[in-house]
C-alpha positions as CSV (number, residue, x, y, z in Angstrom):
1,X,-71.7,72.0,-117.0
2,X,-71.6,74.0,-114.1
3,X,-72.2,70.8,-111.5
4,X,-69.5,69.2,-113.6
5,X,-66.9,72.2,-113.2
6,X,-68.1,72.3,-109.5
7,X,-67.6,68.8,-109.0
8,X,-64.1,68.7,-110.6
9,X,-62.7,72.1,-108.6
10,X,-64.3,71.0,-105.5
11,X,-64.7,74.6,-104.7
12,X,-67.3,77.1,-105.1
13,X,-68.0,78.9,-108.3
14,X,-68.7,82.6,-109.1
15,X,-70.0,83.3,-112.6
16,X,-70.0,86.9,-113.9
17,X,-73.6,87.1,-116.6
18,X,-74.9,89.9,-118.8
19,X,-78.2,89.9,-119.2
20,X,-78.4,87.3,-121.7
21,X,-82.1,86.4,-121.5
22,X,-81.0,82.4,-121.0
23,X,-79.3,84.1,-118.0
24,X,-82.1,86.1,-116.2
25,X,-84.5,83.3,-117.0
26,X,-87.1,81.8,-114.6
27,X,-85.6,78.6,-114.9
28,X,-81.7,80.0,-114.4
29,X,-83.1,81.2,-110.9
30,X,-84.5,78.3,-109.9
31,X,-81.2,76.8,-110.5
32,X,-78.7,79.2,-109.0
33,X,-80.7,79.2,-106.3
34,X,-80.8,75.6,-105.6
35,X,-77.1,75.9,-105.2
36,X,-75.3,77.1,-102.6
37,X,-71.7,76.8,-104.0
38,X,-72.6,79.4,-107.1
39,X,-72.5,82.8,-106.9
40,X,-73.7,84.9,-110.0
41,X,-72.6,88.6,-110.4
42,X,-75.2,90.4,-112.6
43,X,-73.4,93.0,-114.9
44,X,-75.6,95.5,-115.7
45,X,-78.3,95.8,-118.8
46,X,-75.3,96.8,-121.7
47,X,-71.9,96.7,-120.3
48,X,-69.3,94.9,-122.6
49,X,-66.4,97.2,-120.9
50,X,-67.2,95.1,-117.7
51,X,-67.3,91.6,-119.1
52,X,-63.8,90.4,-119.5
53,X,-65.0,87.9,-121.9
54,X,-65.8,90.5,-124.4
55,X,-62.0,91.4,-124.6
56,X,-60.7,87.4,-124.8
57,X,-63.3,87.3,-128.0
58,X,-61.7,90.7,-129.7
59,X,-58.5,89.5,-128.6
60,X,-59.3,85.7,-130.8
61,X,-60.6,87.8,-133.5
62,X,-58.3,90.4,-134.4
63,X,-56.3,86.9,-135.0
64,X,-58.7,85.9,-137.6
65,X,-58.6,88.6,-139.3
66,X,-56.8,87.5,-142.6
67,X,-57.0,84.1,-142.1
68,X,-59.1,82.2,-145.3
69,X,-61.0,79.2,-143.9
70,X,-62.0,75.6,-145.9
71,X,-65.3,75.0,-143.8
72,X,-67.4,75.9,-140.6
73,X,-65.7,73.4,-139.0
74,X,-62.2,74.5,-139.8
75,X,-62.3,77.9,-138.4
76,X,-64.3,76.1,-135.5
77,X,-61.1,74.1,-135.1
78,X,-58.8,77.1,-135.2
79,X,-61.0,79.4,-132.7
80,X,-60.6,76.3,-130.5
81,X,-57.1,76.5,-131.2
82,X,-56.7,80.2,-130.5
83,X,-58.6,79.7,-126.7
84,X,-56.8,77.3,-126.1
85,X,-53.5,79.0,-126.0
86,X,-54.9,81.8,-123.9
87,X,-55.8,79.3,-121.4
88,X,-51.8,78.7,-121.4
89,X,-51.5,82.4,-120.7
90,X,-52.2,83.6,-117.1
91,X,-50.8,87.4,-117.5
92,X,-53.1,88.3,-120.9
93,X,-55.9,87.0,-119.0
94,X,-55.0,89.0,-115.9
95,X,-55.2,91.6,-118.5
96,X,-58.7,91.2,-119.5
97,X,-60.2,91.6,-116.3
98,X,-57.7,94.3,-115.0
99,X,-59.0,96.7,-118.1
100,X,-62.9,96.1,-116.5
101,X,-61.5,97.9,-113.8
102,X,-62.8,95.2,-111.4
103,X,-61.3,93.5,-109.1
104,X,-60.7,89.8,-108.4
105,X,-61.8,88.7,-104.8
106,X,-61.2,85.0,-104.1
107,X,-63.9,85.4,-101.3
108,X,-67.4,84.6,-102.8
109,X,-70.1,87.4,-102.7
């Protein structure tokens, strides 16, 4: 996926990670390091208030809240849904990474 996204922005790509073991892998490494267009910022061991993706998923579920789903892949369709209209919202996601407190530098690390 991230070749693909690289490819398709023709630019270089900084990813922000937890310490999701996937992410801290041998493996994941190997393969940041065998590309020089990624850059990976490591948050540290337990810090949700510095992952701006941790407020887009509150955000998408305090819109769930009362909703009464047919099937798994019903409430996958309206989560789907949900981020998908964010994506159409440039200030509420300005939002999320404003209330980390960090700040958004176009230049890579």
């Amino acid at each position: 996926m991230l070749d693909a996204a690289h490819q398709y922005l023709k630019a270089e790509i900084v990813l922000i990670w937890d310490n999701l073991n996937t992410h801290i892998s041998a493996a994941m490494r190997r393969l940041v390091e065998s590309r020089d267009w990624l850059h990976v910022v490591q948050l540290p061991a337990y810090a949700p208030e510095l992952n701006p993706t941790e407020s887009v998923w509150s955000h998408v579920k305090r819109s769930l809240g009362n909703l009464a789903v047919t099937s798994v892949e019903h409430l996958a369709s309206i989560v789907r849904n949900r981020l998908k209209r964010i994506q159409y919202r440039p200030a509420l996601l300005h939002g999320f990474l404003v209330q980390t407190g960090l700040a958004l530098d176009l230049q890579p690390p």
